[in-house]
C-alpha positions, 0 to 999 in steps of 0.5 A: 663493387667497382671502384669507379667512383668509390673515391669521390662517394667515400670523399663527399659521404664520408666513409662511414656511410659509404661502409653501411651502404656497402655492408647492407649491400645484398644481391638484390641491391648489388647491382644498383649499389654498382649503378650509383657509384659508377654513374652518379659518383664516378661519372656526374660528380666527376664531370668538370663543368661544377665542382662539388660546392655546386653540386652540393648546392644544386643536389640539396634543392633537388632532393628538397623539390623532390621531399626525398628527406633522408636523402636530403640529411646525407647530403647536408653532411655532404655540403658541409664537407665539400666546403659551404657553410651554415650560412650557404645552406641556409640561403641555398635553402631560401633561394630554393623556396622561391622555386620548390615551395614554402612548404618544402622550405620549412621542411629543409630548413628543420631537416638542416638544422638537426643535422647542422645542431648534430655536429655542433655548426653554431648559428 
């Protein structure tokens, strides 16, 4: 697999899911696993123009608009380690109901919060 990317994904996903996804990676997948790290990590995530609080803000409302669940818990894990709080992602979770529905709020906000009481965030 090419590295272009690589760095930023391990960075914002942590190594140890970034280990599965490569160890789970079969030649079916290979091209795709190939696909994300080049494009999504390696080309958007390393544009400029946000950084990757921002990104993380703009990628959980995303996934919460879209119900993409498992998607969604990596990337509370990602938001935490690119820097925002708790607290931030509760209100990224607020502002988004306003736009992705109530609904799909309450699902994030259950969804963040096993993750957040996962690794012990008080509040």
């Amino acid at each position: 697999m090419t590295d272009d990317g690589m760095t930023v994904r391990r960075e914002v996903l942590g190594d140890d899911h970034v280990d599965r996804a490569v160890a789970a990676t079969t030649p079916f997948t290979a091209d795709f696993q190939t696909f994300i790290t080049r494009y999504a990590w390696g080309g958007v995530w390393t544009r400029p123009g946000l950084d990757r609080r921002a990104r993380s803000m703009i990628t959980l409302t995303a996934l919460m608009a879209g119900g993409h669940w498992g998607e969604f818990a990596m990337h509370v894990r990602a938001a935490r380690r690119n820097g925002l709080t708790r607290e931030e992602i509760a209100e990224v979770l607020l502002h988004a109901a306003v736009y992705c529905g109530v609904p799909a709020a309450n699902h994030a906000f259950a969804e963040a919060a096993a993750v957040l009481d996962e690794e012990g965030t008080p509040g």
